[in-house]
C-alpha positions as CSV (number, residue, x, y, z in Angstrom):
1,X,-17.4,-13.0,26.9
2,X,-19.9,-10.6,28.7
3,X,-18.0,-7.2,27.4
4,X,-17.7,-8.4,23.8
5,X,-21.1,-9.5,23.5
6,X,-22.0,-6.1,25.0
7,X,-20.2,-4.3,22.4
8,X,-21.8,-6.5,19.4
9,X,-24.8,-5.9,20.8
10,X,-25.2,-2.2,21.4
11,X,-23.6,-2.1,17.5
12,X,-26.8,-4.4,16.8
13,X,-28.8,-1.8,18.0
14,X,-27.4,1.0,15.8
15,X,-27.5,-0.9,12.6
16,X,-31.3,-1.8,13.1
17,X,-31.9,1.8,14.2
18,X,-30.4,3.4,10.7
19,X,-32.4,0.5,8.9
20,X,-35.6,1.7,10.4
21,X,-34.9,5.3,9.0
22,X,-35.2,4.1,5.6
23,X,-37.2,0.9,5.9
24,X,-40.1,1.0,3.8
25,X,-43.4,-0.2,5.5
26,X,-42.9,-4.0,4.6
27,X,-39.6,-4.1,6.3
28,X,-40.7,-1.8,9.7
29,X,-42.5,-4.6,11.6
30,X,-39.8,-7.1,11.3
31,X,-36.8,-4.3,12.2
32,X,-39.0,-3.2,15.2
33,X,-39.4,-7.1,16.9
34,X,-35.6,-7.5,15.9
35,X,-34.9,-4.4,17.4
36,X,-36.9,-5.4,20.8
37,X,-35.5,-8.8,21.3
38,X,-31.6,-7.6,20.9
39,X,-32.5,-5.3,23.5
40,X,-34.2,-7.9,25.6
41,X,-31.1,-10.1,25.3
42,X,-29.2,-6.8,26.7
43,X,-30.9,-6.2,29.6
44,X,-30.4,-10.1,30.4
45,X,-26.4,-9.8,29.4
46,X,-26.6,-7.3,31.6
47,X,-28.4,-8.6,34.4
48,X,-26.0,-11.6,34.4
49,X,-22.4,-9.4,34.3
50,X,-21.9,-9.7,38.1
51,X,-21.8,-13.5,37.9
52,X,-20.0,-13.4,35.1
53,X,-17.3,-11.3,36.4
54,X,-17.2,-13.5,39.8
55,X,-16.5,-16.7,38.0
56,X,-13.6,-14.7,36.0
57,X,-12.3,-13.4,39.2
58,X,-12.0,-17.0,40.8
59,X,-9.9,-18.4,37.6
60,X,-6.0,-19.3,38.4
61,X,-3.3,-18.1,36.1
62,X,-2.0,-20.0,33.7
63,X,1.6,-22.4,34.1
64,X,4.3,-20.2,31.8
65,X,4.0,-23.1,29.6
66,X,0.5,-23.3,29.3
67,X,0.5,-19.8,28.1
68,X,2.8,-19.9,25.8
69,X,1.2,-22.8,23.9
70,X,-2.1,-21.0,23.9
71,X,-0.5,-17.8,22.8
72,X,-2.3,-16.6,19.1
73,X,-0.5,-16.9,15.9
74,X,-0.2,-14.1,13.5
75,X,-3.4,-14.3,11.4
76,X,-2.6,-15.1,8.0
77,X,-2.1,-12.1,5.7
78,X,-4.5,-11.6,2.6
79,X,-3.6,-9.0,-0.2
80,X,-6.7,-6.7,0.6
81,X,-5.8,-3.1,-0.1
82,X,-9.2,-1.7,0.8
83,X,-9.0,-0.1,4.7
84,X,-11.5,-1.6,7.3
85,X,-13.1,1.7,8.1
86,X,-14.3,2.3,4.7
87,X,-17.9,3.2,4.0
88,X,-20.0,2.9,1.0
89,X,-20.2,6.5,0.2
90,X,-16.1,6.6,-0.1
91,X,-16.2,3.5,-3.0
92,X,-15.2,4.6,-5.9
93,X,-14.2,2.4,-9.4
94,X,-10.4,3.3,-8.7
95,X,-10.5,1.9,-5.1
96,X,-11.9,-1.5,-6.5
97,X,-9.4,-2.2,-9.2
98,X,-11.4,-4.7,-11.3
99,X,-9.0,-6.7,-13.2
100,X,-9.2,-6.9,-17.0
101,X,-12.4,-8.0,-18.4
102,X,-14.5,-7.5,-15.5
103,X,-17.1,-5.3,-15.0
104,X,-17.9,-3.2,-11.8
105,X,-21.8,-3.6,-10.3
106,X,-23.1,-1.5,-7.0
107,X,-26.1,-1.1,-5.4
108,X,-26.8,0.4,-1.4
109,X,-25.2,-2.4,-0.1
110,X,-23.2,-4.3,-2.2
111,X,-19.9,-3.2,-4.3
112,X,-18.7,-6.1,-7.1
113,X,-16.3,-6.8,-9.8
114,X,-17.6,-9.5,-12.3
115,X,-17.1,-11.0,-15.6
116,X,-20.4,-10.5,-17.4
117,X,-23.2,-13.3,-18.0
118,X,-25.0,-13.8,-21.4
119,X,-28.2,-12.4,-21.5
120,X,-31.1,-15.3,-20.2
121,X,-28.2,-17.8,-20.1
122,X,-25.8,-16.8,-17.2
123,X,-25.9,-14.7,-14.2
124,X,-22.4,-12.2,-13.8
125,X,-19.3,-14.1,-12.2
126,X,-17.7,-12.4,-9.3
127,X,-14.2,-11.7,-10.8
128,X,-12.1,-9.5,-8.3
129,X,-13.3,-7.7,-5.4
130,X,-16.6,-7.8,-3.3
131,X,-17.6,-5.6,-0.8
132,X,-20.8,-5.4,1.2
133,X,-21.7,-3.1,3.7
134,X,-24.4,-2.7,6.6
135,X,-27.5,-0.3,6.8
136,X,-25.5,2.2,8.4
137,X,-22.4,2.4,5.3
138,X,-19.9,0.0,7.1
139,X,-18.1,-2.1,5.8
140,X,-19.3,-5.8,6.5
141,X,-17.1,-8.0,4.5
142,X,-14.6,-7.5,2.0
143,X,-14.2,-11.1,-0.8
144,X,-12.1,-11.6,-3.5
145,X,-12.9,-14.3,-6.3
146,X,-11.5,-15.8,-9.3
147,X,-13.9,-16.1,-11.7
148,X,-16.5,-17.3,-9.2
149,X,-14.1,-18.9,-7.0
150,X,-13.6,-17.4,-3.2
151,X,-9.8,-16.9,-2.6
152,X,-10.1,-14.6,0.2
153,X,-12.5,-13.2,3.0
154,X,-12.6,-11.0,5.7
155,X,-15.7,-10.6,7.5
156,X,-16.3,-7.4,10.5
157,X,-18.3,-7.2,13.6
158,X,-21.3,-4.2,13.6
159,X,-18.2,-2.1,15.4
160,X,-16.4,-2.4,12.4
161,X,-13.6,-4.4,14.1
162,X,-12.6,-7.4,12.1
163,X,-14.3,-10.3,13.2
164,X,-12.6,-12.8,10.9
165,X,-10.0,-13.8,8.2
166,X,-9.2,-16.8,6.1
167,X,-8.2,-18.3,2.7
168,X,-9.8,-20.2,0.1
169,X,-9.1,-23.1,-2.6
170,X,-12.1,-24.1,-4.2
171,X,-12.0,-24.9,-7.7
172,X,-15.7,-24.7,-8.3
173,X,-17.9,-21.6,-8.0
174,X,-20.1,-21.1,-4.9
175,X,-17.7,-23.5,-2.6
176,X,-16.2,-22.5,0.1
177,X,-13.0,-24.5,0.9
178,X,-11.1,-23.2,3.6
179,X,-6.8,-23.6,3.6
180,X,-4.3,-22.4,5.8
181,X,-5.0,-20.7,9.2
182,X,-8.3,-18.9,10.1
183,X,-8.4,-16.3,12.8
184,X,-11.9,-14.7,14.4
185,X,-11.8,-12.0,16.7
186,X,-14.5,-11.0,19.4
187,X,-15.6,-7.6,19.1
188,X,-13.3,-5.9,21.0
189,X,-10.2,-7.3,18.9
190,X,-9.5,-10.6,21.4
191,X,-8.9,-13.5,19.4
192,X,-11.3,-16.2,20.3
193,X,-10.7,-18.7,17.7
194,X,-7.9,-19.7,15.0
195,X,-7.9,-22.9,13.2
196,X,-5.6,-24.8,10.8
197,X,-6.9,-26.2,7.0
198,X,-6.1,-28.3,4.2
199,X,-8.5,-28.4,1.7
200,X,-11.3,-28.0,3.2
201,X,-10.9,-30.4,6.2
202,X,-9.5,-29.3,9.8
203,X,-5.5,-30.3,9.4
204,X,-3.2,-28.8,12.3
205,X,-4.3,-26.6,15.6
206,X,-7.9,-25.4,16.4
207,X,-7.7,-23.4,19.0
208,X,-10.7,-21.4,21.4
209,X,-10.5,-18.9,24.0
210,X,-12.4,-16.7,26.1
211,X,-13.1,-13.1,24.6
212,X,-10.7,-12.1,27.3
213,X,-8.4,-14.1,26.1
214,X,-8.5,-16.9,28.5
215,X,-7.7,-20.6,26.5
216,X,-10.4,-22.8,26.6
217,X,-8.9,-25.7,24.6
218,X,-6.9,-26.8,21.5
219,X,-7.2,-29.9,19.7
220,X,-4.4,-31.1,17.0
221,X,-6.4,-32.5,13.9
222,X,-4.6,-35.1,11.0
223,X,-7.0,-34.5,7.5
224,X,-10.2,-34.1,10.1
225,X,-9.6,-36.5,12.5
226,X,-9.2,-35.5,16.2
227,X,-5.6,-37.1,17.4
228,X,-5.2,-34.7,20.5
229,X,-6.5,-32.3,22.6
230,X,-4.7,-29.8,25.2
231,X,-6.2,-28.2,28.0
232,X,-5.0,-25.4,29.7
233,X,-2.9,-25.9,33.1
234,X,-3.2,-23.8,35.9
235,X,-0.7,-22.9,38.5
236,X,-1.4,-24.0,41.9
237,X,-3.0,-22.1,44.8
């Protein structure tokens, strides 16, 4: 855990140091105290790496069985087109492919296709693509919607490593119901959690690791009600 939480830290610190270059006045207090306390919480991370690193040293292997049950599964595969290392300046209408009818809206941080509101009666309905990026031009999450509806996501650490990935059902705008397997990553491209959905309710493996990849535990869900749990096994001494 130590090393990834090193790296999403130190990429912490850059993005609050190229927000400070263009803050305006109002927004320099509050970057500066974030600024201090993620580096205060590095120092301690760092202070604490020995111990962590002892109790890692003193874990058992797994039993061949217990590692193959906690292996990953591929994460599921979402149609995005759009590579993870792009930055805002590289955006262009072509790379976003609106569908029909929709209309493209940008600003420093945000990159949209949406179906236009009426004037004073509606506000624009994501339609297509959404991408929004950090202070410092990378990418932060890419989101497609269906007139309003989320159907995809994937989310990035600071690092610009992908930090998570997942499918959508909802019917209704601004709900968020998960379906099929979610994976999320730790900032050095372990994966440290995947989870099974149906609907919006846990339905099938949820699974946690280390961000070494050490299992931690999975537990076997039926429509959001816990009916098992597995722990890993360890060979003996």
């Amino acid at each position: 855990m130590a090393d990834a939480m090193r790296h999403e830290l130190e990429a912490a610190i850059g993005e609050l140091e190229a927000a400070l270059v263009d803050a305006g006045p109002e927004l320099r207090p509050s970057l500066v105290q974030q600024l201090a306390s993620v580096r205060q919480t590095l120092a301690l991370l760092d202070a604490a790496a020995p111990a962590i690193a002892a109790a890692r040293a003193q874990r058992r292997p797994l039993t061949a069985d217990s590692a193959a049950f906690f292996q990953p599964r591929p994460p599921a595969v979402v149609p995005a087109w759009v590579p993870d290392g792009v930055t805002r300046g590289e955006v262009t209408p072509a790379l976003m492919r609106c569908p029909e009818g929709a209309r493209l809206y940008e600003d420093a941080t945000t990159v949209a296709c949406a179906n236009a509101g009426h004037a004073g009666v509606t506000l624009s309905v994501p339609h297509g693509l959404t991408l929004r990026f950090r202070a410092s031009g990378g990418l932060e999450s890419q989101s497609w919607y269906e007139r309003g509806c989320l159907r995809w996501e994937i989310r990035y650490h600071a690092n610009g490593a992908r930090a998570q990935v997942g499918s959508y059902v909802g019917t209704e705008p601004k709900t968020y119901v998960e379906h099929g397997l979610h994976t999320r990553w730790s900032s050095a491209g372990v994966v440290v959690a995947q989870a099974d959905w149906l609907d919006g309710v846990r339905h099938g493996w949820s699974t946690l690791w280390e961000d070494d990849g050490y299992p931690i535990s999975a537990t076997r869900f039926e429509r959001g009600v816990e009916v098992e749990q597995v722990m890993p096994d360890v060979a003996a001494p």
